[in-house]
C-alpha positions as CSV (number, residue, x, y, z in Angstrom):
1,X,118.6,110.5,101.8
2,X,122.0,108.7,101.2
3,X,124.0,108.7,104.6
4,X,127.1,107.7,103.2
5,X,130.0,109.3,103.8
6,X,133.1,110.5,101.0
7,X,135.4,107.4,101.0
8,X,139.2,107.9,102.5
9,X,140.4,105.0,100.6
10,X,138.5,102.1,98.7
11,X,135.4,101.6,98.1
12,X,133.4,101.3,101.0
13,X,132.8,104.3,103.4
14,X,131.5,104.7,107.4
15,X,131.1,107.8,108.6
16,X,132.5,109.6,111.8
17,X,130.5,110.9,114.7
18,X,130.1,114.0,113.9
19,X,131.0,113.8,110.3
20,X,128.5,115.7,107.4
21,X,127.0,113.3,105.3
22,X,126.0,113.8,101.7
23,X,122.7,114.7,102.5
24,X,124.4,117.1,104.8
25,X,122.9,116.3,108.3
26,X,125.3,114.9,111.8
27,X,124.0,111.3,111.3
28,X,125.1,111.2,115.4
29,X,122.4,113.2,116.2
30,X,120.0,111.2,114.3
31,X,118.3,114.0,111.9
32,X,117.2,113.0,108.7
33,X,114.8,110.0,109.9
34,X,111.7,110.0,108.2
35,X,111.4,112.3,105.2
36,X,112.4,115.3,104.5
37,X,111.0,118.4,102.0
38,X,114.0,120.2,100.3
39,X,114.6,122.2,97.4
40,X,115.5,118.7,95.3
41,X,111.8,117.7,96.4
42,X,110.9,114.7,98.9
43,X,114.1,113.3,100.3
44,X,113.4,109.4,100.9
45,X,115.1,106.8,103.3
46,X,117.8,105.5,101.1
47,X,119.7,102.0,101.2
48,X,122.6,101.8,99.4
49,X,123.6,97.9,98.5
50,X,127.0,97.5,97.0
51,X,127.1,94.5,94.2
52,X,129.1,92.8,91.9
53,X,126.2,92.2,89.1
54,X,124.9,95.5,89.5
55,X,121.7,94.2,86.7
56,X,120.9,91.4,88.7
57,X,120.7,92.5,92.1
58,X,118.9,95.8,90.8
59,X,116.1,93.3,89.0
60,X,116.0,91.5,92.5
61,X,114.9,94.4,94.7
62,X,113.1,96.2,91.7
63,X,110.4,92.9,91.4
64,X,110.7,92.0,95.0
65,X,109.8,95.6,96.3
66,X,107.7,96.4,93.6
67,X,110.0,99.8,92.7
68,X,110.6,101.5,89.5
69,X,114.0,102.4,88.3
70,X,114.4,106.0,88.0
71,X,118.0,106.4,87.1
72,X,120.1,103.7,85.4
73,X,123.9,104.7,84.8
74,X,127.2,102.6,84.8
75,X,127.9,103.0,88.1
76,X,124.3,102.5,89.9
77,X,120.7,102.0,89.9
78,X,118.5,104.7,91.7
79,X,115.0,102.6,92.1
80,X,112.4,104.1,94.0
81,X,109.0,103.6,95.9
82,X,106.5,105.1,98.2
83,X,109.0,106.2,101.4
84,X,111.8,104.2,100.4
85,X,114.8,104.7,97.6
86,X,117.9,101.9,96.9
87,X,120.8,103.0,95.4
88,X,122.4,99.9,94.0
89,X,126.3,100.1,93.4
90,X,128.7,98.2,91.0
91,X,131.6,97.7,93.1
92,X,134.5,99.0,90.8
93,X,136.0,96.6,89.1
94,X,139.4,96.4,90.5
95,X,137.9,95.2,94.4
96,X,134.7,93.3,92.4
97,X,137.6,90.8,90.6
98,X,138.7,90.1,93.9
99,X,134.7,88.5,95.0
100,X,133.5,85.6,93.9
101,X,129.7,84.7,93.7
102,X,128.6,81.1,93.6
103,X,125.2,80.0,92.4
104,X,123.4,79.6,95.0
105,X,125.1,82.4,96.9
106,X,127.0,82.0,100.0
107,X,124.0,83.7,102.5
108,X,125.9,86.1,104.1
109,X,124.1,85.7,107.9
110,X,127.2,87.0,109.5
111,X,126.1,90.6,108.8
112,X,125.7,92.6,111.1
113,X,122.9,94.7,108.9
114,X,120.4,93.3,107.9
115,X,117.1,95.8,106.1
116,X,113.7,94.9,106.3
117,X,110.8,95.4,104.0
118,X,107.0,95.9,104.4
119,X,105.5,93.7,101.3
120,X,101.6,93.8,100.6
121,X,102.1,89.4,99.2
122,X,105.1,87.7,100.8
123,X,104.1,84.5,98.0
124,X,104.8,87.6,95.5
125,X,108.2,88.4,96.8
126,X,108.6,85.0,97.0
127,X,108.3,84.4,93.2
128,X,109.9,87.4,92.2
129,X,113.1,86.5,94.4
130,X,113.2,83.1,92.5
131,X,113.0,84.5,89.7
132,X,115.5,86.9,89.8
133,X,118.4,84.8,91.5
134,X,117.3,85.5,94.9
135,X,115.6,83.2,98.0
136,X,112.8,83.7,100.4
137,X,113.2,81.1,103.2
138,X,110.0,78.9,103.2
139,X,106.6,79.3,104.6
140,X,107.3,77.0,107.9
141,X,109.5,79.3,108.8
142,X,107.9,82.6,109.1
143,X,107.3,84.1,112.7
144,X,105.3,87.0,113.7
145,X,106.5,90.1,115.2
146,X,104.8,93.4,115.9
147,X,101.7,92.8,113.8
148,X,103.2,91.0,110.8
149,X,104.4,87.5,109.8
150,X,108.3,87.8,109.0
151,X,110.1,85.5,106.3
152,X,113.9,86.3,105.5
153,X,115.5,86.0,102.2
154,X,118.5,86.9,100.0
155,X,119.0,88.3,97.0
156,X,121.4,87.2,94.3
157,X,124.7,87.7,96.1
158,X,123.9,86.4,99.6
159,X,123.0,89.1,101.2
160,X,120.1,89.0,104.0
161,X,116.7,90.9,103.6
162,X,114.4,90.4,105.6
163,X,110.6,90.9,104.3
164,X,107.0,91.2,106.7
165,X,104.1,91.3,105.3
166,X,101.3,93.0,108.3
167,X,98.6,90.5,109.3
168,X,95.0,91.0,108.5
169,X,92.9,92.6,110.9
């Protein structure tokens, strides 16, 4: 499901306690986790990462997630996988003049968001982020947490993903 809400002015959108989302559910109330059977089918948990190179950063999580792009227009990439869906926007092109990418990118650790991603091979994720214009933070620096060893990234405009791949045994 997409909880995003209809934009009041540019591009980027929160939504109000209390406010209908898209997928039609009070996001304060916390429905819609998991997910859901509806008349459009299986309703997945949905990210939605804005971008400025809407190609590259859609090749990023396509080869780093292992999903498949199901919808490819203009405007965004619907990829999917087991569970999981990302919605990856073009920002329009009158804000996206305005934001410049270097090479590497600027590693946006300010955020305040940052998603995580169960991986089967974090050395897999790690080639595919390399070779998409992306980063995975090297071996030394993973940590374990809840049953898997963690190792952040980014993908090809700075932003922070975090990847965990579950221990053996």
């Amino acid at each position: 499901m997409i909880v995003a809400c209809r934009p009041k002015r540019g591009w980027l959108a929160t939504c109000s306690p209390g406010q209908i989302t898209e997928a039609g559910l009070d996001h304060e109330k916390g429905k819609g986790i998991g997910t859901v059977s509806g008349a459009q089918g299986t309703i997945r948990q949905t990210l939605v990462v804005f971008a400025k190179n809407k190609k590259r950063v859609s090749a990023f999580y396509r080869e780093t997630l292992g999903l498949q792009a199901v919808e490819e227009d203009p405007s965004h990439d619907l990829l999917q996988g087991p569970g999981v869906e990302l919605v990856i926007h073009s920002i329009p092109k009158q804000y996206a003049e305005e934001i410049k990418i270097t090479r590497p990118p600027q590693v946006r650790e300010e955020s305040s968001f940052k998603p995580a991603f169960l991986v089967p091979d974090l050395e897999a994720v790690r080639r595919a982020a390399e070779a998409t214009g992306g980063f995975l933070r090297p071996q030394e620096s993973a940590w374990t947490f809840r049953g898997a060893t963690v190792l952040d990234g980014w993908d090809p405009e700075g932003n922070v993903v975090q990847f965990r791949q579950l221990d053996a045994g």
